[in-house]
DSSP file (Angstrom, degrees, kcal/mol; ACC not computed):
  #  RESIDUE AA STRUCTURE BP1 BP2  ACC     N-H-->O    O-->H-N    N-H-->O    O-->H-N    TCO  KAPPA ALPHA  PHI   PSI    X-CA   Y-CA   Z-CA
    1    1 A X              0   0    0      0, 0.0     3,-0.0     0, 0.0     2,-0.0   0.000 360.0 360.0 360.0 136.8   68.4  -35.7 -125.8
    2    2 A X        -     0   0    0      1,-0.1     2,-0.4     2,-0.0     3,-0.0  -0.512 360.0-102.9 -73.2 136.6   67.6  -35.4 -129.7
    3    3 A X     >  -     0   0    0      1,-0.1     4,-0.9     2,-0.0     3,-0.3  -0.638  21.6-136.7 -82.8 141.9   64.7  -33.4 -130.4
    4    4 A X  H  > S+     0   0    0     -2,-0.4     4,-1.1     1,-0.3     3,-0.2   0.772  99.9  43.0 -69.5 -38.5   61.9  -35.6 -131.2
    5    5 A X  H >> S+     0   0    0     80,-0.2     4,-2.0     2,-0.2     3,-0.8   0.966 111.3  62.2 -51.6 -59.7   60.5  -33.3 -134.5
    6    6 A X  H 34 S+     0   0    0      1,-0.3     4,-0.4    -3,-0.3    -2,-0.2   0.705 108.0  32.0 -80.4 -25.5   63.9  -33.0 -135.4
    7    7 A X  H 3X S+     0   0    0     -4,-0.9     4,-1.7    -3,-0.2    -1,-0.3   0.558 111.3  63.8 -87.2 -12.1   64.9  -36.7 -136.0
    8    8 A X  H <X S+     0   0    0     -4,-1.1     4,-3.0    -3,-0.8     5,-0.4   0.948 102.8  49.1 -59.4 -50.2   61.5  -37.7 -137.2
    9    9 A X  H  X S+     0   0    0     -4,-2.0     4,-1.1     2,-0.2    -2,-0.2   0.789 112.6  50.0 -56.6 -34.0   62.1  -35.3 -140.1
   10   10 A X  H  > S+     0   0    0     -4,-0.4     4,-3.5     2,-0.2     5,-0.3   0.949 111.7  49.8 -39.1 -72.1   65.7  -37.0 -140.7
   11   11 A X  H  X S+     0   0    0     -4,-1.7     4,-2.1     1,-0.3    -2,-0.2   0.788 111.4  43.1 -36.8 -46.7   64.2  -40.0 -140.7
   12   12 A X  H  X S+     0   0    0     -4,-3.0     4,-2.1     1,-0.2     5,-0.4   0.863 111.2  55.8 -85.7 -29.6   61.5  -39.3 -143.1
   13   13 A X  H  X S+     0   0    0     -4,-1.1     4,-3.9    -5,-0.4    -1,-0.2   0.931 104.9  56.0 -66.6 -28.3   63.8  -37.5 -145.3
   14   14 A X  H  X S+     0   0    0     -4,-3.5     4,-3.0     1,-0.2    -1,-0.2   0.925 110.3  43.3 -65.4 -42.8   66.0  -40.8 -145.4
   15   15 A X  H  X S+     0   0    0     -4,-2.1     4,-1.7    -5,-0.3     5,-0.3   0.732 110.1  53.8 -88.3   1.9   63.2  -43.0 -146.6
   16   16 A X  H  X S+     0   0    0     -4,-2.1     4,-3.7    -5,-0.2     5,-0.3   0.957 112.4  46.0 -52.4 -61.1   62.1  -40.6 -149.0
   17   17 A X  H  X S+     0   0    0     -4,-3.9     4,-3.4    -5,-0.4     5,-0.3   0.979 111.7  54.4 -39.5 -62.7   65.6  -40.6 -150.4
   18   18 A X  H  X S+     0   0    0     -4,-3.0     4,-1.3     1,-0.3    -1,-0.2   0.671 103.9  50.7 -32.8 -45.1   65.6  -44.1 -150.2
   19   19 A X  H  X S+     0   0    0     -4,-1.7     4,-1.1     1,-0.2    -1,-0.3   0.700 107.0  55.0 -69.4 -31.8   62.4  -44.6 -152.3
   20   20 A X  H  X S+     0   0    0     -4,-3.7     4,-0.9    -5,-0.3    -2,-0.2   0.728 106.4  51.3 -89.3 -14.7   63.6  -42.4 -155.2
   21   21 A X  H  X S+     0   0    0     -4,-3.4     4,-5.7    -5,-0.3     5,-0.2   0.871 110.8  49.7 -58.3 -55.2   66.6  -44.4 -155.5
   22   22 A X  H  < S+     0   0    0     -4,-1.3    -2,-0.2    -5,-0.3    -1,-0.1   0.723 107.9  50.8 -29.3 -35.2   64.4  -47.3 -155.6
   23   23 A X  H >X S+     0   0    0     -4,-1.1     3,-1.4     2,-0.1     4,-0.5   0.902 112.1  48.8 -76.7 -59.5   62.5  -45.7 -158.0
   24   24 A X  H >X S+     0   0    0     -4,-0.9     3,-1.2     1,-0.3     4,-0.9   0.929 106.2  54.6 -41.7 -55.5   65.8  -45.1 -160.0
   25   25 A X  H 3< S+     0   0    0     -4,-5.7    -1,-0.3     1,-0.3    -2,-0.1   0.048  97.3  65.1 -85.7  29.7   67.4  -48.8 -159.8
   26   26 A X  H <4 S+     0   0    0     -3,-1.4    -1,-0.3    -5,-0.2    -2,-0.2   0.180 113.7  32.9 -80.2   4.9   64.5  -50.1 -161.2
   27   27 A X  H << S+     0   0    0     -3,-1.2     2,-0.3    -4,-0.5    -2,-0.2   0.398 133.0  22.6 -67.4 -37.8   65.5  -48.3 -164.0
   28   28 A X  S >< S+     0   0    0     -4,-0.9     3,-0.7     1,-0.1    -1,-0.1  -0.712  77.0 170.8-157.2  70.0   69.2  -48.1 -164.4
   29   29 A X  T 3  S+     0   0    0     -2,-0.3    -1,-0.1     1,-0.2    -4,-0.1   0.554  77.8  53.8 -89.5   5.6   70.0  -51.7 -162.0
   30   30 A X  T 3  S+     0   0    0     -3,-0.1     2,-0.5     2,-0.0    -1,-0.2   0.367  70.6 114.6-106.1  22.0   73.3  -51.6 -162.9
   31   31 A X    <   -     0   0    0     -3,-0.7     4,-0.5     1,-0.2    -3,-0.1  -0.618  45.3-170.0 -76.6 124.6   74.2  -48.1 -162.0
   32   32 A X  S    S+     0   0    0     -2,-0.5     4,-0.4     2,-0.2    -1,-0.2   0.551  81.2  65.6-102.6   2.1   77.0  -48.7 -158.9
   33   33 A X  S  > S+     0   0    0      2,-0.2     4,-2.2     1,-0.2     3,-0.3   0.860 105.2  31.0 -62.1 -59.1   76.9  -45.5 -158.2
   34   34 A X  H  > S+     0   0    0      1,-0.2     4,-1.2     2,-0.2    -2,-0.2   0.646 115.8  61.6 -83.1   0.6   73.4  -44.9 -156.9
   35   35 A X  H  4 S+     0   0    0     -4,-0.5     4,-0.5     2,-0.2    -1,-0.2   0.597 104.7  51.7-116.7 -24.5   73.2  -48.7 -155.4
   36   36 A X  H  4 S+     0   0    0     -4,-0.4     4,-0.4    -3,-0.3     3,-0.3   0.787 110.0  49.2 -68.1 -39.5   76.2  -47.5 -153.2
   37   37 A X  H >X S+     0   0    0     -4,-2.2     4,-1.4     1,-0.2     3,-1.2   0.873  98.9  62.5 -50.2 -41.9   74.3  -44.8 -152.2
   38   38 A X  H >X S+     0   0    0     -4,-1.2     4,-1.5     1,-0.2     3,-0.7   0.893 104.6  52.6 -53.2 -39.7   71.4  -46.6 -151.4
   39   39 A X  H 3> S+     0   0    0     -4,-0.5     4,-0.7    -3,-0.3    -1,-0.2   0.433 103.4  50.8 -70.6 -16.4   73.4  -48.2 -149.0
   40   40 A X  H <> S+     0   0    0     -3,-1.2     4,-0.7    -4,-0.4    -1,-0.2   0.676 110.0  53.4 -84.9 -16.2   74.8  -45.3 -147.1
   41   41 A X  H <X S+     0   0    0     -4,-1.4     4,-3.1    -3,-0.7     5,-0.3   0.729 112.4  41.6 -88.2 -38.8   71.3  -44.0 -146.8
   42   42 A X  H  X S+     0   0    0     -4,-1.5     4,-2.3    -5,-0.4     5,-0.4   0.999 111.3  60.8 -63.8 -43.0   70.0  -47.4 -145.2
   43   43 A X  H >X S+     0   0    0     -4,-0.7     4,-2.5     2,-0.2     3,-0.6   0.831 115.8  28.4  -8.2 -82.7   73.2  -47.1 -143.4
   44   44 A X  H 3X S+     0   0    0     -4,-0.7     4,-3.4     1,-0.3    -1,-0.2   0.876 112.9  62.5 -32.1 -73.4   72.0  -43.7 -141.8
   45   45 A X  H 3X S+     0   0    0     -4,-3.1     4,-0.6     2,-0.2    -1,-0.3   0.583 107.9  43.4 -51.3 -22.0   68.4  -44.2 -141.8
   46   46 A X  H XX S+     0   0    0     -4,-2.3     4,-2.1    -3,-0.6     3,-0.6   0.876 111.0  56.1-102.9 -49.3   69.0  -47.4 -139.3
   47   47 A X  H 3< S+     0   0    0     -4,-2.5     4,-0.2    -5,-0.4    -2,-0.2   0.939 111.3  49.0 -23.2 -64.4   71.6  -45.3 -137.1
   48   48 A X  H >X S+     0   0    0     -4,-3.4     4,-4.1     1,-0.2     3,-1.0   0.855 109.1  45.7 -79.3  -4.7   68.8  -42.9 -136.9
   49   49 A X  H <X S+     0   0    0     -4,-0.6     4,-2.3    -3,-0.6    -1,-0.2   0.844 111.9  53.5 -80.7 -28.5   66.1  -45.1 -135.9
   50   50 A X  H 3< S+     0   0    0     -4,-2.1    -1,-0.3     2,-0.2    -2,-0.2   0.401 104.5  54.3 -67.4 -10.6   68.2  -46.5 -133.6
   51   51 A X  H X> S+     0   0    0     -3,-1.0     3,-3.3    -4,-0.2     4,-1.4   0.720 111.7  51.1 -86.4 -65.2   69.0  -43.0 -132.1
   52   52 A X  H >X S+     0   0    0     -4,-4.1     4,-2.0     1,-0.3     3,-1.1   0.820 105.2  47.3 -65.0 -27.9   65.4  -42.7 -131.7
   53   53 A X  H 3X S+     0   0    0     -4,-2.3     4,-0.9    -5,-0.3    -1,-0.3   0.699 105.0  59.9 -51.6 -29.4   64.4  -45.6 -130.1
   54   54 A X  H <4 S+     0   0    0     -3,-3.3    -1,-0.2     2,-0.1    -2,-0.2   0.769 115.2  39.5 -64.2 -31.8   67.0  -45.3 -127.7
   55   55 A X  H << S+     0   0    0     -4,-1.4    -2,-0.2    -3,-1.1    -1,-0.1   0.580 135.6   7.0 -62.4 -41.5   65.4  -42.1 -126.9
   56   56 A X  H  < S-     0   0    0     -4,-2.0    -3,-0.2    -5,-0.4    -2,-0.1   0.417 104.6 -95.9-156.9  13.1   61.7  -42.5 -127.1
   57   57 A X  S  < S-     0   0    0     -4,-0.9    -1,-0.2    -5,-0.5    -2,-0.1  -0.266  77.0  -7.8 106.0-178.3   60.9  -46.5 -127.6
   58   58 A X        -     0   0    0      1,-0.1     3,-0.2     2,-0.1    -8,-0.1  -0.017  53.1-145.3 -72.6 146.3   60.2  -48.3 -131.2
   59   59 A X  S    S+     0   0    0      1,-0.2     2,-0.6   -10,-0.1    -1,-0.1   0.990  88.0  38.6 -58.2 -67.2   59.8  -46.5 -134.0
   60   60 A X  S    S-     0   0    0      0, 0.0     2,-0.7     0, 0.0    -1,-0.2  -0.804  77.9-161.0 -77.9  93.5   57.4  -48.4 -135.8
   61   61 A X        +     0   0    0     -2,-0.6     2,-0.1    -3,-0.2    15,-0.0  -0.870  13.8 174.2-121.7 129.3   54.7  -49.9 -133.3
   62   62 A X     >  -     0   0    0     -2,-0.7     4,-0.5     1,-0.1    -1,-0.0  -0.107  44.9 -93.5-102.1-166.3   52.7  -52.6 -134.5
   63   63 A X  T >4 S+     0   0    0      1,-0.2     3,-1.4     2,-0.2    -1,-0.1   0.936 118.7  66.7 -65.4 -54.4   49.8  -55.0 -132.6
   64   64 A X  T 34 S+     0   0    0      1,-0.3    -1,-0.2    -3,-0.0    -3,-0.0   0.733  88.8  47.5 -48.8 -19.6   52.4  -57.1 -131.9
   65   65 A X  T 34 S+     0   0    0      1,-0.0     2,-0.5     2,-0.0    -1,-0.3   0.735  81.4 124.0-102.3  -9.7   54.8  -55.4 -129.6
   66   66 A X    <<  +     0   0    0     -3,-1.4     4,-0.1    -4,-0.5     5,-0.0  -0.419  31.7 165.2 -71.8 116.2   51.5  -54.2 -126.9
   67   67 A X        +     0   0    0     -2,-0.5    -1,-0.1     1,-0.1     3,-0.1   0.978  57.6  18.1 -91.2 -89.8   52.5  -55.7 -123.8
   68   68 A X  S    S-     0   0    0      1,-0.1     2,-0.3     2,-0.0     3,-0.1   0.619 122.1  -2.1 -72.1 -22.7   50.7  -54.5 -121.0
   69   69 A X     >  -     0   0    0      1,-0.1     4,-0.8     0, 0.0    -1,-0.1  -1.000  53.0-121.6-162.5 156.2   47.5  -52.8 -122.3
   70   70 A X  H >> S+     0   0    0     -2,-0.3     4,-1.4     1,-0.2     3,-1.3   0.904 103.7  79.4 -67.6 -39.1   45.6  -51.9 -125.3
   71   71 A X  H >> S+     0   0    0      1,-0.3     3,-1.9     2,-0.2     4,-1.8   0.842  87.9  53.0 -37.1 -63.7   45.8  -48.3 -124.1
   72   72 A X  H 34 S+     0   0    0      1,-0.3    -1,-0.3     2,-0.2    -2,-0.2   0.773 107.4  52.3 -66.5 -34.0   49.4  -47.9 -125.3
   73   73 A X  H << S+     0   0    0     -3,-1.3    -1,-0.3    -4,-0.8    -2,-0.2   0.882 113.8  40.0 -56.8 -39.2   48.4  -48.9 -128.5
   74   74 A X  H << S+     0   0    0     -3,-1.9     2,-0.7    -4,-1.4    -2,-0.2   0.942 112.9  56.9 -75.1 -57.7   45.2  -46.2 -128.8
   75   75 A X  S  < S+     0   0    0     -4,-1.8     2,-0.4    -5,-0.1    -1,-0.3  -0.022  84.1  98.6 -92.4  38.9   47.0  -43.7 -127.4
   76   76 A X  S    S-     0   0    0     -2,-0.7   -15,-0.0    -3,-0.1     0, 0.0  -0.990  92.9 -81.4-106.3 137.1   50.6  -43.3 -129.9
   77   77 A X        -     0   0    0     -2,-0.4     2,-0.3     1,-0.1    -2,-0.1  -0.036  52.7-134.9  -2.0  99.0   50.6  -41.0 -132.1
   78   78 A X    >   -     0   0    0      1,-0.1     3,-7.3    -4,-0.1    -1,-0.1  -0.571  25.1-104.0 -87.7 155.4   48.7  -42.4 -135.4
   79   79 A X  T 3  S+     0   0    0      1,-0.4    -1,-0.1    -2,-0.3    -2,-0.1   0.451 124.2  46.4 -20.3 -43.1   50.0  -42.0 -139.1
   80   80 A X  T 3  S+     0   0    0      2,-0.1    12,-0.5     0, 0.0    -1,-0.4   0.115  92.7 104.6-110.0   7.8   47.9  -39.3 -140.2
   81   81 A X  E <   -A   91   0A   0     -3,-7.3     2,-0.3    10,-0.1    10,-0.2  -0.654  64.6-147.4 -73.5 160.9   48.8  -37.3 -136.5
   82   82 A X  E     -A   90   0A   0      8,-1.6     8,-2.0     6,-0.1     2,-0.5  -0.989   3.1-132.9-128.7 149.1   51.2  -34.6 -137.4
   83   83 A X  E     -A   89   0A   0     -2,-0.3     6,-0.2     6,-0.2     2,-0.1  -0.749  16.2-154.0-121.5 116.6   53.8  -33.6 -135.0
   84   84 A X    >   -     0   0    0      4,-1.0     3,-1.5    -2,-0.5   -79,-0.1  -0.360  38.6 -91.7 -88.2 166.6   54.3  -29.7 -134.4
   85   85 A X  T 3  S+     0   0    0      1,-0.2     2,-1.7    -2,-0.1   -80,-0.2   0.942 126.5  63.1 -41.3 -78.4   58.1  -28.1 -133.1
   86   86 A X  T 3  S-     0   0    0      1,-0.2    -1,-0.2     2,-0.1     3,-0.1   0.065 118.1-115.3 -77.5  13.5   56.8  -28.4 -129.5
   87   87 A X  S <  S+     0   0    0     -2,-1.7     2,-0.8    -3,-1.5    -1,-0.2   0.226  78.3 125.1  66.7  -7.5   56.5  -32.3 -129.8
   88   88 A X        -     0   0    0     -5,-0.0    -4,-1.0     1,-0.0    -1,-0.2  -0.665  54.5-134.0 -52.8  93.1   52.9  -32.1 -129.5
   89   89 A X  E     -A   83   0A   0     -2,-0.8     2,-0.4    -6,-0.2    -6,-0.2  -0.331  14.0-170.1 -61.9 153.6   50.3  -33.8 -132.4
   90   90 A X  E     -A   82   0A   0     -8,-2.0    -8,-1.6     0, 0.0     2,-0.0  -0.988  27.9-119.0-134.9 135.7   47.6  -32.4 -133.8
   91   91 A X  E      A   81   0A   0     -2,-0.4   -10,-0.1   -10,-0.2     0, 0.0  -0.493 360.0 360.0 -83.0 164.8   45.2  -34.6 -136.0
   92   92 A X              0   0    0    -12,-0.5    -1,-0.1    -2,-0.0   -11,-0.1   0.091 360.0 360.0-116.3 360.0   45.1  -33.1 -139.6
């Protein structure tokens, strides 16, 4: 099983990347260079979200997807939790 810190940190690093291209090609939209990149990263970045989900259930959990109880909702992890090595959160 992937550790759960360790693909979160992937993850985030892919949409970082992702946004500084973004940032870039609204600049420079005909560069085919970085616009291929951009596309290797989403590539990646959906591979891993797709790792993790398989692993520990949607990435991204909205209102919408709480099925059985409001509980699940209150108790995931919220934005501002931050997630130590030992898979534990700690609010900041």
């Amino acid at each position: 099983m992937v550790n759960r810190y360790d693909i979160e940190r992937r993850i985030s690093a892919y949409q970082f990347a992702l946004y500084d291209l973004g940032l870039f090609l609204d600049s420079h939209p005909c560069d085919k260079e970085a616009m291929e990149l951009r596309c290797v990263y989403q590539k990646k970045l959906q591979k891993l979200i797709d790792e993790y989900e398989q692993c520990y259930g949607k990435y991204i959990l909205t209102q919408q997807d709480v099925q059985e109880s409001w509980k699940e909702w209150v108790c995931d992890p919220w934005p501002w939790d931050i997630c130590k090595g030992d898979g534990r959160y700690v609010a900041i």
